[in-house]
ROSE-4610 file (N, C-alpha, C; in Angstrom, 1 decimal, always signed):
// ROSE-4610
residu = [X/X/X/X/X/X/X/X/X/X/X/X/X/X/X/X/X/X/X/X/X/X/X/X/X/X/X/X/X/X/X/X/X/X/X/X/X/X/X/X/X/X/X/X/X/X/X/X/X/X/X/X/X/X/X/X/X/X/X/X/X/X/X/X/X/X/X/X/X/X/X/X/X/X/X/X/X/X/X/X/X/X/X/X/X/X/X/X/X/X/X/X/X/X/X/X/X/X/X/X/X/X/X/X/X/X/X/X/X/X/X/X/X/X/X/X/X/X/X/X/X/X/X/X/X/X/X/X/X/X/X/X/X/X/X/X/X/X/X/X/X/X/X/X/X/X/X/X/X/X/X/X/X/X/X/X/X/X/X/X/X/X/X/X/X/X/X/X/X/X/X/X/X/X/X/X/X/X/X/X/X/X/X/X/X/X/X/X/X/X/X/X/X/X/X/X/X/X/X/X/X/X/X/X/X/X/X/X/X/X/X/X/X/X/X/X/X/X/X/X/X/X/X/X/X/X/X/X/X/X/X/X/X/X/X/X/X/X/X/X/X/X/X/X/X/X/X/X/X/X/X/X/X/X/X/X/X/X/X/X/X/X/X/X/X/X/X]
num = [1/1/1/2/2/2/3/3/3/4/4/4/5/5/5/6/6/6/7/7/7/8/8/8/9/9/9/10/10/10/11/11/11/12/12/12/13/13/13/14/14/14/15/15/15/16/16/16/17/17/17/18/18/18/19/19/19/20/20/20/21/21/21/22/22/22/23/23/23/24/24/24/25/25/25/26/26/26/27/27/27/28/28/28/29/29/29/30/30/30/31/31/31/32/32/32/33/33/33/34/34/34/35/35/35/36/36/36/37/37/37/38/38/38/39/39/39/40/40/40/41/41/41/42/42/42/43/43/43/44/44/44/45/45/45/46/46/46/47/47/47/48/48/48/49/49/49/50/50/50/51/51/51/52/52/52/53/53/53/54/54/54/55/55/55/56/56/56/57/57/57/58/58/58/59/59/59/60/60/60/61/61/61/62/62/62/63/63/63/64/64/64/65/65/65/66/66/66/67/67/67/68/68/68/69/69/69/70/70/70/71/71/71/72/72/72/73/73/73/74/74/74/75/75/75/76/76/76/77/77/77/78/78/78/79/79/79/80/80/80/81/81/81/82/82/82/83/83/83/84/84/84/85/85/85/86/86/86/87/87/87/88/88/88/89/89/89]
x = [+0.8/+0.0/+0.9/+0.1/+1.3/+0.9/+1.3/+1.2/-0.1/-0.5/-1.2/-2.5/-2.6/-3.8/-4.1/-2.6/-3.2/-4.1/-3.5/-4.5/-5.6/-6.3/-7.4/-8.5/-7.8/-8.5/-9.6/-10.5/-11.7/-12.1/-12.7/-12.6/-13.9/-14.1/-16.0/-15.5/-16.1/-16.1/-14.2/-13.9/-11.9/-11.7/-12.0/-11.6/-11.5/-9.9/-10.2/-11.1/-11.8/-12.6/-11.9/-11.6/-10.6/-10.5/-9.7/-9.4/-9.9/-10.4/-11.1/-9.8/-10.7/-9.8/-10.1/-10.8/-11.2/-10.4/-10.1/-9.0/-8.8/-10.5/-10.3/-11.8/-11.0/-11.5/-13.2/-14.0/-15.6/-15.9/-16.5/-17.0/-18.5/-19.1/-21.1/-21.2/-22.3/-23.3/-23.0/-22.8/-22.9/-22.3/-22.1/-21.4/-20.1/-19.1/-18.1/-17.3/-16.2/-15.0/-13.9/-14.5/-13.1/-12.2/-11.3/-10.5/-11.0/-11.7/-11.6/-10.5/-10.1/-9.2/-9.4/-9.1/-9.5/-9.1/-10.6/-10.3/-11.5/-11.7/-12.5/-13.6/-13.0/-13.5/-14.8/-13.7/-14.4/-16.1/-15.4/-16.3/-17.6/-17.4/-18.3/-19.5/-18.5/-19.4/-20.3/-20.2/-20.7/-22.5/-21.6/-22.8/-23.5/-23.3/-24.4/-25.2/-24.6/-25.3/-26.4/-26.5/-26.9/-28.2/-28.4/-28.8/-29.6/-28.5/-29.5/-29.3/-28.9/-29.2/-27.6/-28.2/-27.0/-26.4/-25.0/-23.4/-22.8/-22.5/-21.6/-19.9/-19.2/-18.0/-17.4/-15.7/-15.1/-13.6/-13.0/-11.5/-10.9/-9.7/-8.6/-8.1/-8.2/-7.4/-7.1/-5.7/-5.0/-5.7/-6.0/-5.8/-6.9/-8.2/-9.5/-10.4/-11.1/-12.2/-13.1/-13.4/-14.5/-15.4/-16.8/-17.3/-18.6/-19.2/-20.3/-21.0/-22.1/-23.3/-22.6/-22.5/-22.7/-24.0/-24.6/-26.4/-26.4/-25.6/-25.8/-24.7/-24.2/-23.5/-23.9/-23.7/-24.4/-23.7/-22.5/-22.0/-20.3/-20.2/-18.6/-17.7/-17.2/-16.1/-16.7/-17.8/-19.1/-19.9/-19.7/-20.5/-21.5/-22.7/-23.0/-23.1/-23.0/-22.6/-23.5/-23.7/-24.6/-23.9/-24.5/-24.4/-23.3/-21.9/-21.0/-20.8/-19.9/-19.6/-18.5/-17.4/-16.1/-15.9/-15.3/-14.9/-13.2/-13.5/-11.4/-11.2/-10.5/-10.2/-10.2]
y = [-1.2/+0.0/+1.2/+2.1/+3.7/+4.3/+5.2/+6.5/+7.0/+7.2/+8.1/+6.8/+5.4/+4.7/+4.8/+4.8/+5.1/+6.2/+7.0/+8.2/+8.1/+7.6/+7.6/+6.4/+5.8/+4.3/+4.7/+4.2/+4.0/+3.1/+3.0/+1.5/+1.6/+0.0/-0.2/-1.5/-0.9/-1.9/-1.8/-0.7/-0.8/-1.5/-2.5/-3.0/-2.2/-1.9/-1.3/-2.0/-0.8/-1.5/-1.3/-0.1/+0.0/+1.9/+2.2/+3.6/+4.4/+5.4/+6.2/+6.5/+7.0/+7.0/+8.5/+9.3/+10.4/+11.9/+13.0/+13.4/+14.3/+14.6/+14.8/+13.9/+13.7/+12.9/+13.0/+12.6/+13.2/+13.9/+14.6/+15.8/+15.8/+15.5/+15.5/+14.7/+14.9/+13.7/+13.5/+12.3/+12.1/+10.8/+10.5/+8.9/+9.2/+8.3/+7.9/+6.7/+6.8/+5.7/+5.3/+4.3/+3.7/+2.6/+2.0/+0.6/+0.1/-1.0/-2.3/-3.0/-3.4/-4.1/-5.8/-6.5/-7.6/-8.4/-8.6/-9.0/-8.2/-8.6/-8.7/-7.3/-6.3/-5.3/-4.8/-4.9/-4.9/-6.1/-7.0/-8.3/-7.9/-8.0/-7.4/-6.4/-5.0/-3.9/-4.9/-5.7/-5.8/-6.9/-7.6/-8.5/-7.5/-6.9/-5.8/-5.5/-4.3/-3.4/-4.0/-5.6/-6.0/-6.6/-6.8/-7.7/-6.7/-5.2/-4.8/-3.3/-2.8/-1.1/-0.3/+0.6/+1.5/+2.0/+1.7/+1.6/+2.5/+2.9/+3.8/+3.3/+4.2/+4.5/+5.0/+5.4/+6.6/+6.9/+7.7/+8.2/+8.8/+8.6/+9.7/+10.7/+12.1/+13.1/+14.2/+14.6/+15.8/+16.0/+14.4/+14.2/+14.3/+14.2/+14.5/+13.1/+12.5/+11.3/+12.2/+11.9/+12.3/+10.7/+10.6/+10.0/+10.3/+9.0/+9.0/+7.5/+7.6/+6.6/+6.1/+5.0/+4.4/+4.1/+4.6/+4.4/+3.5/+3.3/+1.8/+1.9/+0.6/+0.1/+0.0/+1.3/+1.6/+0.4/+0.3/-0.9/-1.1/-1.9/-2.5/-1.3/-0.6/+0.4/+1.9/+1.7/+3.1/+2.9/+4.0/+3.9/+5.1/+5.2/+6.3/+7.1/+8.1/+8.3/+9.6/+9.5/+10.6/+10.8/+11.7/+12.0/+12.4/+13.3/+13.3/+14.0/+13.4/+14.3/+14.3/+15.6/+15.5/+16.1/+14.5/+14.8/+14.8/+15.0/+14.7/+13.3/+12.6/+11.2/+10.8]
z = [+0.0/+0.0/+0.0/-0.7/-0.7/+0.2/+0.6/+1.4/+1.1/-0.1/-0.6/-0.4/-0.6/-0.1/+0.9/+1.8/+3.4/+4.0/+3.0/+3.3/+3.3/+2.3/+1.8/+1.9/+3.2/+3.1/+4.7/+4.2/+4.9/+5.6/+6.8/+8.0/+8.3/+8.4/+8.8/+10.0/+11.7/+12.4/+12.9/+12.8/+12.6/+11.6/+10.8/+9.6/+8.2/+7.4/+6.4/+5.3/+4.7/+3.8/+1.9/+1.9/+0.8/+0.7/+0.2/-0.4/-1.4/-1.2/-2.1/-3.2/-4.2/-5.6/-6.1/-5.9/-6.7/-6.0/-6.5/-5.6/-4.2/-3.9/-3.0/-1.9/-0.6/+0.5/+0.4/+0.3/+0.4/+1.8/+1.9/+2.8/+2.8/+1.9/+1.6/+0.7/+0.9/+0.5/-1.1/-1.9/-3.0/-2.8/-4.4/-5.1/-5.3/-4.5/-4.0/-4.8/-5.5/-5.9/-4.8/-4.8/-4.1/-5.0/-4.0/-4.7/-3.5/-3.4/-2.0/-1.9/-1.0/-0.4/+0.0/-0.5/+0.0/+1.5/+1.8/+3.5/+4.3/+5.4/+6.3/+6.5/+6.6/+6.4/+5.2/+3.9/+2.7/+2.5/+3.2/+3.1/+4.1/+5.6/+5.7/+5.9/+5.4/+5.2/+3.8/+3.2/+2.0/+2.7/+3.3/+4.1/+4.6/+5.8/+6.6/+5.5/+4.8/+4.2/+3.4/+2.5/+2.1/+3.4/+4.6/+5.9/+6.6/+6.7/+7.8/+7.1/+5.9/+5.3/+5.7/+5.4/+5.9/+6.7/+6.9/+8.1/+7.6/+9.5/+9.6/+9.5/+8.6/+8.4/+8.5/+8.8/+8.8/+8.0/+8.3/+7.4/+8.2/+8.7/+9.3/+8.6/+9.1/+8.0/+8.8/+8.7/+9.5/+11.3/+11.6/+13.1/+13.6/+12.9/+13.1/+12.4/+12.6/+12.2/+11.7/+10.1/+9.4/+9.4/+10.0/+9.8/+9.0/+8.4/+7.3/+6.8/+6.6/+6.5/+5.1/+4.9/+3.7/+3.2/+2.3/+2.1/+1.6/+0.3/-0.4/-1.5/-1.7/-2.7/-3.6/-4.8/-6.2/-7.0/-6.8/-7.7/-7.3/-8.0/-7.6/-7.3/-6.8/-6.3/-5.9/-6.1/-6.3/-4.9/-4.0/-3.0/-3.0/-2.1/-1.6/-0.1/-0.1/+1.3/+1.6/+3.0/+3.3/+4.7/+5.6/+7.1/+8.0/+6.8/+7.2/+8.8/+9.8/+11.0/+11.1/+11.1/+11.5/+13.1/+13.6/+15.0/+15.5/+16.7/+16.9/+17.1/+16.9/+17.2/+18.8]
């Protein structure tokens, strides 16, 4: 993983789920690219969300936790995201 994944990688449950790809970090509501990561995280944000709707997620950036809903998995690397809160870690 690079620097620049690490940045950008997103965790459901503490497990990463995979790294956003578009250039800058999401802040509001809209449709989201990531890359997934294979492994436990990725896996079961995919089960919930399918089981019981939409999970909460989050991203580390400049020492602060931005957290946000995942509403639904529009398709393979394409998320959507609503309900951002940025708190301190």
């Amino acid at each position: 993983m690079t620097p620049e994944q690490e940045r950008r990688t997103f965790f459901f449950e503490g497990n990463p789920v995979g790294y956003f790809t578009d250039e800058a970090l999401p802040a509001s509501p809209g449709r989201y690219h990531y890359m997934p990561y294979r492994g436990p995280g990725h896996y079961r944000l995919g089960v919930v969300l399918r089981s019981s709707g939409p999970q909460r997620c989050h991203y580390l950036a400049d020492g602060k936790k931005m957290e946000f809903t995942v509403a639904t998995w529009v398709s393979y690397g394409l998320l959507e995201l609503t309900d951002f809160k940025l708190s301190r870690r």
